[in-house]
N, C-alpha and C positions, 0 to 999 in steps of 0.2 A: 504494500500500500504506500501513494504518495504519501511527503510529510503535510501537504495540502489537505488529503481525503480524511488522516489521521486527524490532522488540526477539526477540520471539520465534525468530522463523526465526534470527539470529545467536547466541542460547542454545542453540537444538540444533545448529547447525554447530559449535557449538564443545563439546559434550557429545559428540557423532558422532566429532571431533576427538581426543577423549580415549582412545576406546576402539580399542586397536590390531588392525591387522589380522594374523593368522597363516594364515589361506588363503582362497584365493579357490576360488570356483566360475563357471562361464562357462556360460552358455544356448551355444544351437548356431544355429538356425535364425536368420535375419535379424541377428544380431550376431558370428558366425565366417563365417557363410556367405550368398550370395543365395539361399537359397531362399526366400523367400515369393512371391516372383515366381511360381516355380513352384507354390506351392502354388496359388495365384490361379488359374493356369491347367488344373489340376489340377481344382480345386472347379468352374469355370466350362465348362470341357469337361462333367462328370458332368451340372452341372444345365442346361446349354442342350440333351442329350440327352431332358432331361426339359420341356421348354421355362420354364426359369428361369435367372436369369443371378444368378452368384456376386457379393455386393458387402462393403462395410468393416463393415459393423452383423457379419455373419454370420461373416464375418473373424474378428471381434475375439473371437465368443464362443468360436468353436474354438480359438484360438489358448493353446498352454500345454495343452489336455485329450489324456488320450492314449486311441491306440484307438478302441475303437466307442464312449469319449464324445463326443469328437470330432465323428466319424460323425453321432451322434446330432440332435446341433447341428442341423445341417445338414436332417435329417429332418424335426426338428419344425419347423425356422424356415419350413420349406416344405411342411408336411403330407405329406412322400415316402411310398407307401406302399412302398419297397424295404424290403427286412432290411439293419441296419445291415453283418454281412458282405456282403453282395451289393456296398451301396456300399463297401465296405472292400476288397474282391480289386479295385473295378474302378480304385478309385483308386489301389492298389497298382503294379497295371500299370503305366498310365499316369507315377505320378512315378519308377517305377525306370527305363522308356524316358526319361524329359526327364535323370536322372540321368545317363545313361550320356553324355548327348552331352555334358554339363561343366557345372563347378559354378566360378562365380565366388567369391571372395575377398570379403570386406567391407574396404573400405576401410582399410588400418592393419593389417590383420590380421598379414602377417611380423614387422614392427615389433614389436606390440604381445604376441607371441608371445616374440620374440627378447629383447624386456624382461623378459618375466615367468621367463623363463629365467636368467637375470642375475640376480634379485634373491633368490633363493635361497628365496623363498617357497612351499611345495609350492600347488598348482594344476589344477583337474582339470573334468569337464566334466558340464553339467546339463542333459539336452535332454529334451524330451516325445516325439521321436522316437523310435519303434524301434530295437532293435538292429541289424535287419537294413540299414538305412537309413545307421544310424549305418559300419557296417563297410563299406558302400558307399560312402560319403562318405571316410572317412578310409583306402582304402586303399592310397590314395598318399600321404600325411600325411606329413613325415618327422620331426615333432615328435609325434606321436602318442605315445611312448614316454616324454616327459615329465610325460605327463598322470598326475597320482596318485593319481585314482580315473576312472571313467567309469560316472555312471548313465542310463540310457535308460527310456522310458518303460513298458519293462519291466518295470523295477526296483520300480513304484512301483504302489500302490491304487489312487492318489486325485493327479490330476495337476493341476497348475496351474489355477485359485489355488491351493490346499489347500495348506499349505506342508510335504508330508510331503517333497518332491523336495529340500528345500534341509535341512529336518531330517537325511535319510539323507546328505547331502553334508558337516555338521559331524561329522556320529557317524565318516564314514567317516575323516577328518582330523582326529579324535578332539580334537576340538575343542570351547567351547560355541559355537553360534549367533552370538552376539553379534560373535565374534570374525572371523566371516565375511565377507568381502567376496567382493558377487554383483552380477553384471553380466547385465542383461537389457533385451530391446529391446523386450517387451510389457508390454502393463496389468495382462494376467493373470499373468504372469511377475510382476512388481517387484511386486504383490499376495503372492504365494505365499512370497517371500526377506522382503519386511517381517513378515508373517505368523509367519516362521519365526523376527524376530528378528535377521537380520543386517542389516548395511550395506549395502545397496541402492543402485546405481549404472543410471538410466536411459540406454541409449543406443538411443535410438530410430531406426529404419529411414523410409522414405518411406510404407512402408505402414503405420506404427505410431505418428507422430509426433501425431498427434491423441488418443492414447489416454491414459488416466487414470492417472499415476506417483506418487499421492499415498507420502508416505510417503519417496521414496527421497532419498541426502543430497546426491546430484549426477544433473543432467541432463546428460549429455556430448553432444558434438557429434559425436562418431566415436570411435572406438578411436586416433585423433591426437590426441585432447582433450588437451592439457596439467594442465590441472587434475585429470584421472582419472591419470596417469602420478604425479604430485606426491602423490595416496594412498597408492600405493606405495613412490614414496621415503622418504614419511614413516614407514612402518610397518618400513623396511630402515635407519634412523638411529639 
């Protein structure tokens, strides 16, 4: 790295530094929970149906859109001539069946739950997911009740990038943007939180670790990162 790019990159770390945090928002998919695994298996079931196999280009562009955008992706990237419902009920099926048999933890996740609990900071959740999905997933949650807002991709127009999802998550913690600390494990995700404005924390998945985080003020290594826990400290001192 230049000693310009260094200079620079340590002037916004420490402009980033200045601006305190008052709430956070937390993506869902790949950074609270394993599902991308399933989604994987989810898209690649549908399209070897169709004799085509799901990969990371096609991944990445779905990832963060909600709905029959989503859906969409997937259509065009492979000329399907299904209706975007048709693939939409069957993938439905499909990941509420891999749902029911269990949903792994991300790494950190009680921890980094049991912390954000502690530091008195309200907290709340930002997913591209459905509701239905969403209430499937946490309905054994026993922190659910902490959360102080929950938007699902319901909620929203225009899904990741677009940064309407992370706008609707300051307004709801009446908040500005800026004041926002967002934590996301996609490209389109940490797009849509920069977008909006907030402080942007990559914490990338296996499936997502390749993708483009321009923009966000830390790359973490897990939901254990030290250096992400230490944002929080700093924003509760």
């Amino acid at each position: 790295m230049r000693e310009s790019d260094t200079h620079r990159s340590e002037q916004t770390d420490q402009e980033n530094s200045a601006v305190p945090i008052t709430g956070i928002a937390l993506d869902m998919d790949g950074l609270l929970f394993d599902t991308e695994g399933l989604y994987w298996q989810v898209g690649d079931t549908i399209l070897q149906r169709r004799g085509h196999s799901f990969c990371a280009e096609l991944q990445q562009r779905m990832m963060g859109r909600v709905g029959l955008d989503s859906i969409q992706q997937m259509i065009d990237f492979f000329s399907l001539s299904d209706s975007p419902q048709t693939l939409m009920d069957e993938s439905d099926e499909l990941y509420g069946e891999m749902l029911r048999d269990g949903l792994q933890p991300m790494e950190g996740l009680n921890e980094w739950i049991a912390f954000l609990q502690q530091s008195g900071l309200p907290f709340g959740l930002a997913t591209s997911s459905r509701r239905k999905f969403v209430d499937l997933i946490f309905q054994s949650i026993s922190w659910r009740d902490s959360l102080a807002f929950e938007l699902t991709g319901d909620d929203v127009v225009r899904g990741k990038p677009d940064p309407e999802m992370y706008l609707r998550a300051a307004e709801l913690l009446r908040i500005d943007a800026k004041y926002l600390l967002v934590l996301e494990d996609s490209g389109n995700g940490c797009a849509a939180a920069v977008a909006a404005g907030a402080q942007t924390v990559a914490v990338p998945s296996q499936h997502t670790r390749e993708q483009n985080f321009d923009g966000a003020i830390l790359r973490a290594n897990s939901l254990r990162d030290p250096r992400l826990w230490e944002l929080i400290r700093g924003a509760t001192t």
